[in-house]
SENUMAR-896917 format. One record per residue: x, y, z of N, C-alpha, C in turn; residue in three letters. Coordinates in steps of 0.001 Angstrom, whole numbers, plus 500000, padded with zeros to 6 digits. Example, Ala and Ser with C-alpha at 12.3 -4.5 7.8 and 13.67 -1.06 7.14 Angstrom:
513190494310507800512300495500507800513200496700507800ala512850497750507080513670498940507140512900500030507870ser
//
This chain:
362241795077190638362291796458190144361472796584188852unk360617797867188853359775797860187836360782798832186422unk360870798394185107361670799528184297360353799092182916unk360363800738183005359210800898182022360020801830181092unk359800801253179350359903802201177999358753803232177939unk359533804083177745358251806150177579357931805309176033unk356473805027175711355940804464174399356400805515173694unk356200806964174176355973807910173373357894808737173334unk358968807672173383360232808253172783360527807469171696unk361753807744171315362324807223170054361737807908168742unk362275807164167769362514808149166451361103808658165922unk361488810009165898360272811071165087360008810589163276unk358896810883162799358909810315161397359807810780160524unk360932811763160805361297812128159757362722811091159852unk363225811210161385364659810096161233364018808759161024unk362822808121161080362193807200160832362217806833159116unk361915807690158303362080807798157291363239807815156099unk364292808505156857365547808390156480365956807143156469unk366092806434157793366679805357157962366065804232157060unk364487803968157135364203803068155661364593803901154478unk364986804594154484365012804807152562366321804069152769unk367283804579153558368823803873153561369221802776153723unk367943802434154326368162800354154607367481799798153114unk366523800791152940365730799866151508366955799997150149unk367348801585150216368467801518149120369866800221149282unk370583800185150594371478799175150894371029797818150804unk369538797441150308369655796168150111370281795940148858unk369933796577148101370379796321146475371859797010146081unk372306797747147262373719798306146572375210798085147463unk376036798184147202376904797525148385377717799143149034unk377356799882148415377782801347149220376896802334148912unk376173803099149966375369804374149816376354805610150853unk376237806375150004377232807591150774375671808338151704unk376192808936152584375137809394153582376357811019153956unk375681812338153787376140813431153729375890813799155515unk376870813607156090376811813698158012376291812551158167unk376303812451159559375653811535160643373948811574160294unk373365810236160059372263810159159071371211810558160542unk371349810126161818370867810731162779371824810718163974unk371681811556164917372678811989165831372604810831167111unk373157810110166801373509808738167578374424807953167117unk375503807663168148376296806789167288376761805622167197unk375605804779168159374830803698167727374551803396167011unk373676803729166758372948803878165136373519803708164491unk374084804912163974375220805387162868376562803980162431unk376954803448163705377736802199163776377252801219163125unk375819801122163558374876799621163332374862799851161688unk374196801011160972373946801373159576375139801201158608unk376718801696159708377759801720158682377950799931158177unk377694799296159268378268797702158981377037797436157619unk376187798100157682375698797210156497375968798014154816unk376546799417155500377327799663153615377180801525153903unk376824802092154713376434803144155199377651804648155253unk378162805182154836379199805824154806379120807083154839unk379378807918155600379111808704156205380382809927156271unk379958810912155202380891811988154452380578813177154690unk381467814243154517381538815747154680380803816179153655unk380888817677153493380509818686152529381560818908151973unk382823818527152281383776819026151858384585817330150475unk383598816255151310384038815187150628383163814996149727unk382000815380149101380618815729148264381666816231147354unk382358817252147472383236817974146276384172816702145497unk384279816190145821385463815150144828384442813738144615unk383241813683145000382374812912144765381829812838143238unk381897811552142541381172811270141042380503810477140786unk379294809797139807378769808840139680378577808241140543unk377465808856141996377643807784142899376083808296143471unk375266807306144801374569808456144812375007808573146584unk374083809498146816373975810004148049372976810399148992unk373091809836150092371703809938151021371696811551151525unk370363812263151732370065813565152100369628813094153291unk370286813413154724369523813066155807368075814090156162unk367279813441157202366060814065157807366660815781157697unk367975816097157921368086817589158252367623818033157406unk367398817908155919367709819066154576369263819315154489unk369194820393153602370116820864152913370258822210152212unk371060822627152035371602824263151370371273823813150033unk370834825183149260370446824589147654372043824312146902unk372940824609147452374439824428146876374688823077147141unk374225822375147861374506820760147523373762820561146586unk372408820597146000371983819853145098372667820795143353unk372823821846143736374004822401142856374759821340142431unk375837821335143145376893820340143222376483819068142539unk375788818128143320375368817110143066375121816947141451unk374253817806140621374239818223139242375267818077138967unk376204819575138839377733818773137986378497817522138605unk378240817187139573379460815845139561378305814203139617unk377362814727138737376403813317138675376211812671139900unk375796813211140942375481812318141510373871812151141596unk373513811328141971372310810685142503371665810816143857unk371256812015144204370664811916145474369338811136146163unk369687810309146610368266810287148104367751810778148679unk366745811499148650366454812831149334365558812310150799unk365802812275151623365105812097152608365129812807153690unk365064814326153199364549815586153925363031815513154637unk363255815580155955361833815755156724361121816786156102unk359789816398155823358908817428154902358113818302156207unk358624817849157165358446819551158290359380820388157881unk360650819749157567362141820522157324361894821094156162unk361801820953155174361306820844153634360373822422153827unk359228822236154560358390823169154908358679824249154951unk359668824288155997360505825481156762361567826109155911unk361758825204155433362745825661154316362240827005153068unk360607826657152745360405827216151988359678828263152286unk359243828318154179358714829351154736359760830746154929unk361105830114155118362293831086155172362891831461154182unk362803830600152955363359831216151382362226832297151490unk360608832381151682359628833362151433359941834620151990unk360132834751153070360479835499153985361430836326153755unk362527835602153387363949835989152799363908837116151633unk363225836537150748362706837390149815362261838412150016unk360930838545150700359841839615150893360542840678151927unk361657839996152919362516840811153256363454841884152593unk363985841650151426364690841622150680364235843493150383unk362917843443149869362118844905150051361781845704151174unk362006844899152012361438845766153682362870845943154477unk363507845520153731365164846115154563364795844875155624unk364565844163155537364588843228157468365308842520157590unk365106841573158310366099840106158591364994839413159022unk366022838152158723365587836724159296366424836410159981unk365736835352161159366484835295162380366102834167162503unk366778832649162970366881831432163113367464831195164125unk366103830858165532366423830196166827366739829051166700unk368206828646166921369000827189166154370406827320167239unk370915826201167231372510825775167152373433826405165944unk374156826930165599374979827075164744375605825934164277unk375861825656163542376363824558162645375728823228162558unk374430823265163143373677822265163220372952821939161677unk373219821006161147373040820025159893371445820768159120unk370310820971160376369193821171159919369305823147159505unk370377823847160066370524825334160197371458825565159198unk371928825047158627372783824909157736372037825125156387unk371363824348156809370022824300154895369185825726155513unk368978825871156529367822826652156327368701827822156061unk369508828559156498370119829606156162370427829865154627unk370822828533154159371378828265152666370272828757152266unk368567829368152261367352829853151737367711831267151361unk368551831441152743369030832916152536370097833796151925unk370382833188151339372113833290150696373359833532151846unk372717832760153036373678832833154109373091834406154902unk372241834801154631372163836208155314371129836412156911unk370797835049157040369667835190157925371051835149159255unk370028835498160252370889835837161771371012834319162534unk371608833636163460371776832983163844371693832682165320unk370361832763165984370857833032167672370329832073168787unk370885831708169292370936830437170021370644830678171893unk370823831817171919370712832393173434370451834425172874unk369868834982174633369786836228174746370570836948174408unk372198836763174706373533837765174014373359837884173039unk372838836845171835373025836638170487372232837599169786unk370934838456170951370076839248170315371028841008169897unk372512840772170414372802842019169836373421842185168781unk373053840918167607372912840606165799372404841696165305unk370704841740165984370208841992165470369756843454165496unk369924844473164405369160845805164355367347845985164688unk367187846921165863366224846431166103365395847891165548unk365878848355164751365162849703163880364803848769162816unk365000847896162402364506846839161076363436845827161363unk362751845304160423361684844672160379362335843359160698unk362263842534161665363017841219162079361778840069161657unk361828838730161224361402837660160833361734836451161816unk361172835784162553361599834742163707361137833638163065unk362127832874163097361555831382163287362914830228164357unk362597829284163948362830828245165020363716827214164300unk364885826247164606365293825041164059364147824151164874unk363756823219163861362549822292164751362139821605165693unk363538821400166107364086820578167628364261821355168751unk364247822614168509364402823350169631363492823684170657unk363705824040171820363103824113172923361494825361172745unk360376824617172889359363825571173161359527826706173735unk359938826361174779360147827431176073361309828427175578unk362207827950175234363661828914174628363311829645173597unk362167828870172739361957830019171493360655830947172130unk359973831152173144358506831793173489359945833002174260unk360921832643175042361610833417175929362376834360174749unk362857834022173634363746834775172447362631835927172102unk361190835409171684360822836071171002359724837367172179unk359425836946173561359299838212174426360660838643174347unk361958838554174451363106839430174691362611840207173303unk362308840164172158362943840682170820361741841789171169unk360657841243171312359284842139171627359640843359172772unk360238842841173835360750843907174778361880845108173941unk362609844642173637363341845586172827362603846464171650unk362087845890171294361628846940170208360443847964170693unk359968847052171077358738848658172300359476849957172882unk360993849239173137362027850503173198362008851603172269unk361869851433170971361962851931170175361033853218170176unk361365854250169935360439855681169182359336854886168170unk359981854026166969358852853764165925358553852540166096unk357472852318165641356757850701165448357380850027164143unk358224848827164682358994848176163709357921846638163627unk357825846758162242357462845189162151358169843811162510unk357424843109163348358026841807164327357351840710163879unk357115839698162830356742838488163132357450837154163572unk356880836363164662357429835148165320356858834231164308unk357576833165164286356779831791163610357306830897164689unk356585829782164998356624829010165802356649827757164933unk357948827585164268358002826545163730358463825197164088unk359071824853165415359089823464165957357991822608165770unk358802821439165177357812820768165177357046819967166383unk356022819532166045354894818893167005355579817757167759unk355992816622166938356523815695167200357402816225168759unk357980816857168376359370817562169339358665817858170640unk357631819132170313357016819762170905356230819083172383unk355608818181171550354533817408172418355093816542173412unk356521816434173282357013815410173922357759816080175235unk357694817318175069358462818127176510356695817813177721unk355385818083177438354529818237178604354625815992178911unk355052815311177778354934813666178266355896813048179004unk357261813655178946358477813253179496358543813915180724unk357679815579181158357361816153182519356573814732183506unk355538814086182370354712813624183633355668812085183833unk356045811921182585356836810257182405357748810581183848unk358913811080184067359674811147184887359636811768186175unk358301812023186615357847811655188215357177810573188456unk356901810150187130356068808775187432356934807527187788unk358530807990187980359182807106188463360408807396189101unk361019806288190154362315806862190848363269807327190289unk363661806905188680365360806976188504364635806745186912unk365336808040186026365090808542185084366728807811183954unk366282806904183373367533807103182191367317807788180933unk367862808623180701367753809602179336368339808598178234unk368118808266177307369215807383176208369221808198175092unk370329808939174627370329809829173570372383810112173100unk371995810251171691373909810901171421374452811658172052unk375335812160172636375411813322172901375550814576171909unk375432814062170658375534815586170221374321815886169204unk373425815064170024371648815292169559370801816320170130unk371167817497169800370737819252170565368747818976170954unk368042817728170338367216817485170948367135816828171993unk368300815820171771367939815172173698369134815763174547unk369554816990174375369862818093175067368597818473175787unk367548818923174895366636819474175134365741819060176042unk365188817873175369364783816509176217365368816143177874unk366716816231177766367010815713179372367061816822179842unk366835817814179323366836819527180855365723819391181469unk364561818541180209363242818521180753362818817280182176unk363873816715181965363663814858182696364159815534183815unk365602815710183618366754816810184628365444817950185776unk364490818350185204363714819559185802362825819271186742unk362437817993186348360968817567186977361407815778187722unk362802815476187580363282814382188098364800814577188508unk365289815497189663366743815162189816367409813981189855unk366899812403189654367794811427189345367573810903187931unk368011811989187521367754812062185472369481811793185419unk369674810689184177371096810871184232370937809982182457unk371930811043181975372020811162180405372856809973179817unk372312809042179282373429807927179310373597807401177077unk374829807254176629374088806811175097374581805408175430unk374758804315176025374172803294176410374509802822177648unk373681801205178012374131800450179381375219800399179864unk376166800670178837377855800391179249378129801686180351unk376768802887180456377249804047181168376600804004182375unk375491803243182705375165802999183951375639802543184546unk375621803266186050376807803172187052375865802244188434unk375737800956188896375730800383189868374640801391190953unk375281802354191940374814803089192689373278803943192009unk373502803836191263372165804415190463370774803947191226unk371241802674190825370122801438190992369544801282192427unk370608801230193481370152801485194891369094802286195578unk367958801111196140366855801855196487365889802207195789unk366286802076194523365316802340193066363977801577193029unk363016801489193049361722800703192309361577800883191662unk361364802107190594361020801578189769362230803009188651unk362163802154187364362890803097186813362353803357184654unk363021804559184516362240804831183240362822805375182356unk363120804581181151363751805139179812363226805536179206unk364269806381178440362938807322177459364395808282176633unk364030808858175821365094808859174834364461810546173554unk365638810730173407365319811590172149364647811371171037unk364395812032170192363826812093168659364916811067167776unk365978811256168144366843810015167376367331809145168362unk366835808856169156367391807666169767366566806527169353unk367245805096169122366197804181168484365955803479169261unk365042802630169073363743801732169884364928800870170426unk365508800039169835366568798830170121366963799083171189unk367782800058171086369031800965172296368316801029173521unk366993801669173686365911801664174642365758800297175361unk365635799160174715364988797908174807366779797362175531unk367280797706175072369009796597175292369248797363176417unk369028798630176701369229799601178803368447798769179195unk367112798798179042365930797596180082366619796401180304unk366990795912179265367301793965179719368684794309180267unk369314795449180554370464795565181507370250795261182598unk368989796310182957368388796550184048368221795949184679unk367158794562183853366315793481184367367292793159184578unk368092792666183972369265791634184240370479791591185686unk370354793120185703371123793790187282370574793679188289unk369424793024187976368748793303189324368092791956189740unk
//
């Protein structure tokens, strides 16, 4: 049986980045606090805690002192680094500077809104780590919409502002922003509409490679967290163009019958799924067979 790694999955530069600042800081310290799940795997997250890795609320940041603290790839609301000020702490900042970007494309916006009566509107997950900061640009005022129902937030006599959480689906944000366009042509007056297409590339590029990756073989393993809204994203795409796509966060979930009849088979993984995890499904594989 042939089992081939997608070269082109595993970690994007920004969870790439996080994770060395947090391994380079834990050599020299015997506890680094990390604000959420440093990436959405909990693999990972397991492997990082054994070496000093600790992994806290927003709500546990508040009774936090003299200590420091890792900023994951998501960003952050400007009220954590608030915080952080009075209770001394020491942050790590290892905000993806796509995230970083966006951040300061939607504080702009926010503003200039501010005179045009409009809104901002953030194609995102709700409570998702990276939507969390970006809203925090807005003093909490931007819209939140995740599907078509969600478009009845928004006043569509007002000047609306679009953008994207970075992980999100190409296709889901091109489909939000013809719905918003259809509605407002409804309208008697011409309301100002700009889209931003802010997903990032990384993300992006990897929905037309994982189309061709997963006909290029019998039996598709997805390896991702489950509560990684990119390899959500990721396996609808494997799921679309390979019905024996099956979502697994490790070997312990592959099921026997899978394998039957199979030649050849192909892992491939989210933006936070790591290389290792990828490599330890294969030598299952090899090994099952």
């Amino acid at each position: 049986m042939e089992v081939t790694i997608d070269k082109n999955s595993g970690y994007c530069f920004g969870v790439e980045y996080a994770i060395k600042m947090a391994e380079d800081e834990m050599a020299h310290s015997s506890t680094l606090y990390c604000l959420g799940d440093i990436v959405h795997n909990d693999m990972e997250v397991k492997r990082l805690n054994e070496q000093g890795l600790r992994v806290i609320s927003r709500e546990d940041l508040a009774d936090l002192k003299d200590c420091k603290v890792l900023i994951r790839a998501h960003g952050e609301p400007p009220e954590t680094y608030r915080l952080a000020m009075e209770n001394n702490i020491t942050l790590i900042d290892a905000s993806c500077p796509v995230v970083l970007k966006l951040q300061n494309r939607v504080k702009t916006a926010h503003d200039k809104m501010q005179d045009d009566n409009g809104q901002v509107v953030i194609y995102g997950k709700k409570g998702h780590a990276e939507v969390i900061g970006l809203v925090g640009q807005t003093n909490e005022e931007a819209l939140i919409v995740s599907e078509e129902k969600d478009l009845e937030l928004l006043d569509f006599n007002r000047p609306v502002t679009l953008f994207s959480q970075t992980t999100k689906s190409t296709k889901g944000f091109y489909a939000l922003k013809e719905s918003i366009e259809n509605k407002m042509q409804q309208k008697a007056e011409v309301v100002d509409f700009q889209a931003n297409d802010s997903i990032c590339r990384q993300v992006s590029n990897r929905e037309p490679q994982l189309e061709r990756f997963s006909q290029e073989h019998d039996l598709i393993l997805f390896v991702s967290g489950k509560k990684s809204s990119n390899g959500k994203a990721l396996y609808a795409v494997c799921k679309t163009h390979n019905p024996k796509s099956y979502f697994i966060e490790s070997e312990a979930e592959v099921l026997p019958e899978w394998l039957e009849g199979v030649n050849s088979v192909g892992i491939c993984g989210a933006t936070s799924t790591p290389m290792w995890l990828m490599e330890q499904v294969a030598d299952f594989i090899k090994k099952a067979n």
